[in-house]
C-alpha angles and dihedrals in degrees: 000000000000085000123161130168107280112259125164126188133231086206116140093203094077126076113245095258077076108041109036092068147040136261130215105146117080091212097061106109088210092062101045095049076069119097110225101235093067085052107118113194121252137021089286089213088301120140112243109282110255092244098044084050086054115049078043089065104038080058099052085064084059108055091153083063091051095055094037087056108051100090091049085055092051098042087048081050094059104039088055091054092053096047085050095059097057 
């Protein structure tokens, strides 16, 4: 699963279709439009973005992907930690 820690934003930069919510799938566009650092940690109160709702529950139709992908996630976890780094 495109899964990432929940984080949410006060921005007012972003529409509130951004901002009233909270994001925890990578593949959510909604999520992605926001910089990270206006990324706050956690879901803030804020119901489950709609996006986010959605590609959760296509993959959950696709529970063999899920698996599969588990070792890409990891190793995308810890190459972004070692850029980061640099």
């Amino acid at each position: 699963m495109p899964h990432e820690s929940p984080f949410h934003t006060d921005n007012p930069e972003y529409p509130p279709t951004h901002r009233n919510v909270y994001h925890d799938n990578s593949l959510c566009d909604h999520g992605k439009a926001i910089k990270q650092e206006h990324r706050i940690p956690g879901p803030g109160g804020r119901p489950r973005c709609d996006r986010c709702n959605t590609l959760a529950s296509k993959e959950q139709q696709w529970p063999v992907l899920r698996a599969i992908s588990a070792p890409f996630r990891l190793v995308g976890k810890l190459v972004t930690r070692l850029i980061g780094r640099q």
